[in-house]
C-alpha positions as CSV (number, residue, x, y, z in Angstrom):
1,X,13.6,24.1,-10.3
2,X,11.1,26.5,-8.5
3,X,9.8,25.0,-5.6
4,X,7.0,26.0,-3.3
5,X,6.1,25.1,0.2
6,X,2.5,25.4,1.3
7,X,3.3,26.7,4.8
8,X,-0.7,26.9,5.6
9,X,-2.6,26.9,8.9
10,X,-4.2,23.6,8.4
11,X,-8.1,23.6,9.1
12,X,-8.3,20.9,12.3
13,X,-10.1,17.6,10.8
14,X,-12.2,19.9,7.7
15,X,-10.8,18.5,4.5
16,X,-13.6,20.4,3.1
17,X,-12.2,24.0,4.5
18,X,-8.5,22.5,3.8
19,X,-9.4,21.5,-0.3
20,X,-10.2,25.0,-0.4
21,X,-7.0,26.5,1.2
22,X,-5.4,23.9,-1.2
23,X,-6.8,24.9,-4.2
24,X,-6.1,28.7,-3.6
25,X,-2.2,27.9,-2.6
26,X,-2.5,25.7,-6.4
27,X,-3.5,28.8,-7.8
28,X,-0.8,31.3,-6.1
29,X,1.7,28.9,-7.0
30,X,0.9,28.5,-10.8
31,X,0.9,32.4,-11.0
32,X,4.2,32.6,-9.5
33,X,5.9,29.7,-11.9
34,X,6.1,27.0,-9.3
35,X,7.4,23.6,-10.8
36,X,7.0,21.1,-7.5
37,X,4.6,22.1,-4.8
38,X,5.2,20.5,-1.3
39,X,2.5,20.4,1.1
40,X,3.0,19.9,5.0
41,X,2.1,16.6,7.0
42,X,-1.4,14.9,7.2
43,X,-2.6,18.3,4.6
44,X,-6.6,17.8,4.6
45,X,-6.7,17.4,8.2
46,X,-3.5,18.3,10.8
47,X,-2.2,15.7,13.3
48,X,-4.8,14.3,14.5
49,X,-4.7,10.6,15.9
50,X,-8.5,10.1,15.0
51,X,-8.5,8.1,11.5
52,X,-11.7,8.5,11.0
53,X,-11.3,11.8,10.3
54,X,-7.6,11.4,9.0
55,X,-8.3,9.0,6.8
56,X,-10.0,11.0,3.2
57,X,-10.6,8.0,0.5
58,X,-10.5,10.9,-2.5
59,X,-7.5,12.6,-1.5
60,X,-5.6,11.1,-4.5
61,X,-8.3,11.9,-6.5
62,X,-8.5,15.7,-5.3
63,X,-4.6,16.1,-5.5
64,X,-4.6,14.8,-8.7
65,X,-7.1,17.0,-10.2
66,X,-5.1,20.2,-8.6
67,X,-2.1,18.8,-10.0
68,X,-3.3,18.5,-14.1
69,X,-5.3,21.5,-13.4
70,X,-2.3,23.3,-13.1
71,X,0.1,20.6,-14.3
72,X,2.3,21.5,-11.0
73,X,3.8,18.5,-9.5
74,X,2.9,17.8,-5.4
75,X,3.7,16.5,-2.4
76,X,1.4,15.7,0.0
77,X,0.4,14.2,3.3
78,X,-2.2,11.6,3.9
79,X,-3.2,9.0,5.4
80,X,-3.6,5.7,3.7
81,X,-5.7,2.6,4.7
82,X,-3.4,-0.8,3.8
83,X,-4.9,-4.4,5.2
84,X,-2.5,-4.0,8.4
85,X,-4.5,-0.6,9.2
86,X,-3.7,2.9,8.6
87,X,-0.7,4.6,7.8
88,X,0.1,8.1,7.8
89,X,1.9,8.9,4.4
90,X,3.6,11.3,2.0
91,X,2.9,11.1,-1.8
92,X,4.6,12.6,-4.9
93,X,2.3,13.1,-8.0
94,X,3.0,14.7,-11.3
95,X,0.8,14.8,-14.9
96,X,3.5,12.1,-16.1
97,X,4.0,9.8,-12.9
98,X,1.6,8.1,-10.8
99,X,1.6,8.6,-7.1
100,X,4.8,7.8,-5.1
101,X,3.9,6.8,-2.1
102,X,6.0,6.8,1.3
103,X,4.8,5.5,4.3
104,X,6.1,7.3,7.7
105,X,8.7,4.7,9.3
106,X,9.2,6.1,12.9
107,X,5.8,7.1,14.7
108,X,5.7,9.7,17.5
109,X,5.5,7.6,20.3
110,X,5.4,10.4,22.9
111,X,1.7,11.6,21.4
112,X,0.8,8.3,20.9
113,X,1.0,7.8,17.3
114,X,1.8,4.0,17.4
115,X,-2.2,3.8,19.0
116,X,-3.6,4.8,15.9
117,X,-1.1,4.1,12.7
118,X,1.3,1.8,11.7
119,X,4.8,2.2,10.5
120,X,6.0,2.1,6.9
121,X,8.8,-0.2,6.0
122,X,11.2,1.5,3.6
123,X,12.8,4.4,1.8
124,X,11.1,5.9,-0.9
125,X,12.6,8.2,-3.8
126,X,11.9,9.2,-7.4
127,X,12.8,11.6,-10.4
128,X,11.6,14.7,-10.9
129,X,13.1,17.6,-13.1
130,X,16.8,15.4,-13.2
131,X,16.7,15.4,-9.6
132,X,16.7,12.3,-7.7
133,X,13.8,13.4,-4.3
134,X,13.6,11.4,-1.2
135,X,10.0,11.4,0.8
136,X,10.0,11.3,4.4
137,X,7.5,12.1,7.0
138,X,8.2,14.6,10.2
139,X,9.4,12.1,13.6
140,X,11.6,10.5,11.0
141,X,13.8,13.6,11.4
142,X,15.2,12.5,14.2
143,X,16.3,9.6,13.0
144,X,19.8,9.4,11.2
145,X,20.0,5.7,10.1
146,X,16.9,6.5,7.7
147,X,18.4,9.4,6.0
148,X,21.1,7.5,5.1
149,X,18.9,4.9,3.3
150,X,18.0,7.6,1.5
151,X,21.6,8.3,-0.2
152,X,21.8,9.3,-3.4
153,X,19.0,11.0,-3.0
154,X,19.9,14.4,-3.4
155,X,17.2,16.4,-2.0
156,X,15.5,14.7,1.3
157,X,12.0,16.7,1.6
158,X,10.3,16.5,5.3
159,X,7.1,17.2,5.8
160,X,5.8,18.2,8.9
161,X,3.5,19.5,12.1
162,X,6.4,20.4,14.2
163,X,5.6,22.2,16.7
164,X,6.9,25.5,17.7
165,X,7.9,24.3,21.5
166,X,11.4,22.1,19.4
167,X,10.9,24.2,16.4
168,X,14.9,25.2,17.6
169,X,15.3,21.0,17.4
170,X,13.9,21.3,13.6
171,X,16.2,23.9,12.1
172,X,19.2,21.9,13.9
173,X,18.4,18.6,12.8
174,X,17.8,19.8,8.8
175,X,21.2,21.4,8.6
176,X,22.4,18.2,10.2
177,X,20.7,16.1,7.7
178,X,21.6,18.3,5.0
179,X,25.4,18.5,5.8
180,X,25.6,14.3,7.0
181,X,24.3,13.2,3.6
182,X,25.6,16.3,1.6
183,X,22.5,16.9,0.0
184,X,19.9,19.0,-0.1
185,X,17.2,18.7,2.6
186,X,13.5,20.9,2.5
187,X,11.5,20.7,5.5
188,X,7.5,22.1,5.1
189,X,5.6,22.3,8.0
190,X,2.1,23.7,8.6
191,X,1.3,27.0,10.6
192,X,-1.3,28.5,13.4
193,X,-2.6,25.8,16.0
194,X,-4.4,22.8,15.8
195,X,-7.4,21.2,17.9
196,X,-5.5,20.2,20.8
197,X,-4.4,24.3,21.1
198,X,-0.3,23.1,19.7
199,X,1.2,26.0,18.2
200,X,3.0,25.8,14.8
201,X,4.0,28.9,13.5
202,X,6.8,29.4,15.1
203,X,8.5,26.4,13.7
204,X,10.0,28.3,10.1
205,X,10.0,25.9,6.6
206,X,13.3,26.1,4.7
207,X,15.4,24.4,2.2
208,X,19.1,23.7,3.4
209,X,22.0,22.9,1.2
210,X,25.1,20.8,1.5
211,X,26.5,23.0,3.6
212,X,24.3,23.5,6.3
213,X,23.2,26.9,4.8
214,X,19.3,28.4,3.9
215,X,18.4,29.4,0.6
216,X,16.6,32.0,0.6
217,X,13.0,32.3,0.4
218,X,10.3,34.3,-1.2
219,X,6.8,34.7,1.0
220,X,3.4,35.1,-0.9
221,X,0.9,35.1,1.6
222,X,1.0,31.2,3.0
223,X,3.2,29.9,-0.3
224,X,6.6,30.0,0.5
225,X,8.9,29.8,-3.0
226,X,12.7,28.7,-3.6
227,X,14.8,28.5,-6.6
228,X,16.8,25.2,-6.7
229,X,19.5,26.9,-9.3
230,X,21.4,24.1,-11.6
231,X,24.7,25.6,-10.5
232,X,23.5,25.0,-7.1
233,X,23.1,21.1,-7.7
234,X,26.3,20.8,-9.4
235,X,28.1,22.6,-5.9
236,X,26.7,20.1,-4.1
237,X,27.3,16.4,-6.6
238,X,31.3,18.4,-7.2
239,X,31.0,18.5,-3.4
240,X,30.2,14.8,-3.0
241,X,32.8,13.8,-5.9
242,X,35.4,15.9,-3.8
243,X,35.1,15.0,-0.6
244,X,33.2,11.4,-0.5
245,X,32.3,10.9,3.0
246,X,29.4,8.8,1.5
247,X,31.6,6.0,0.4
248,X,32.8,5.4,4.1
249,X,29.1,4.2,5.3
């Protein structure tokens, strides 16, 4: 499976500027064979804590018209209104298969996310290409216990605004995540600064394996690509067969 991270300096609180980056990284990535297309964190508008400018009632409707215009399944961050309030989210959508939605379980306290969102309440995985995909959202990282309720998943995508002050915390806890649940584990987070002048670039997307290694990547401009070989997914389920560490949770 070719994948492709849109590692994209997000536009602070413009979906208008950001639909347009979008739909140029949609392009790029349909020229260059992409398959699944994984965007970072809150896409159409960075971190911001304001909902009202968070929260974009056609998002679905724009992703989805990217995603049959090019028939390249996505990821995506938003942020979705529920009765409870809002809830900052990742979604998988394909031409086949309705959104998948994920809601981000452990909010960053330390900025204050808890004033403006509310948490999910569970793990979230699907099927794509014969490969079973777990969603999860940034601060959830840093959390263990939730990875694990995402076993058998066997590739745990992040998405992210990480910034580049613990972008040495990031790489460390994606290998670990990668190695704990011996899966695969891709981690996409945006780049440049947002409003609040936090710097992202420095803070590198990449795709670990079971072993704690990076695949390597190919840059185009702000789409980052990896090859997900078969052989490579039947390493890592031999590896789980051979050394089941899982079975002891």
């Amino acid at each position: 499976m070719i994948i492709g991270g849109a590692a994209f300096d997000i536009a602070w609180e413009d979906p208008v500027k950001n639909m347009e980056k979008i739909a140029y990284i949609f392009d790029r990535a349909f020229e260059n064979h992409v398959e699944l297309l994984v965007f970072p964190e809150m896409s159409l508008s960075g971190f911001s804590l304001n909902p009202e400018k968070t929260y974009i009632p056609d998002s679905e409707v724009f992703f989805g018209g990217q995603v049959r215009r090019t028939s390249i399944a996505a990821i995506y961050g938003h942020v979705k209104r529920e009765r409870s309030g809002y809830v900052n989210c990742a979604s998988f959508l394909s031409t086949d298969r309705g959104p998948v939605t994920y809601g981000k379980r452990k909010l960053f306290t330390y900025g204050d996310e808890h004033r403006s969102y509310f948490p999910g309440s569970q793990a979230s995985s699907f099927i794509h290409r014969g490969v079973e995909i777990s969603l999860n959202v940034c601060y959830d990282l840093r959390f263990p216990e939730l990875f694990r309720e995402n076993v058998p998943a066997e590739l745990m995508v992040v998405i992210a605004n990480w910034p580049t002050t613990r972008a040495r915390h990031w790489e460390v806890l994606l290998r670990a995540r990668a190695v704990e649940n011996q899966c695969f584990v891709l981690g996409v987070n945006r780049t440049g600064s947002d409003g609040k002048g936090i710097e992202y670039s420095g803070t590198e997307s990449m795709l670990i394996d079971h072993n704690g290694d990076e695949i390597e990547v190919e840059r185009i401009g702000e789409l980052l690509i990896w090859e997900l070989k078969d052989e490579a997914m039947e390493r890592m389920r031999a590896w789980r067969r051979k050394f089941p560490a899982l079975e002891d949770m």
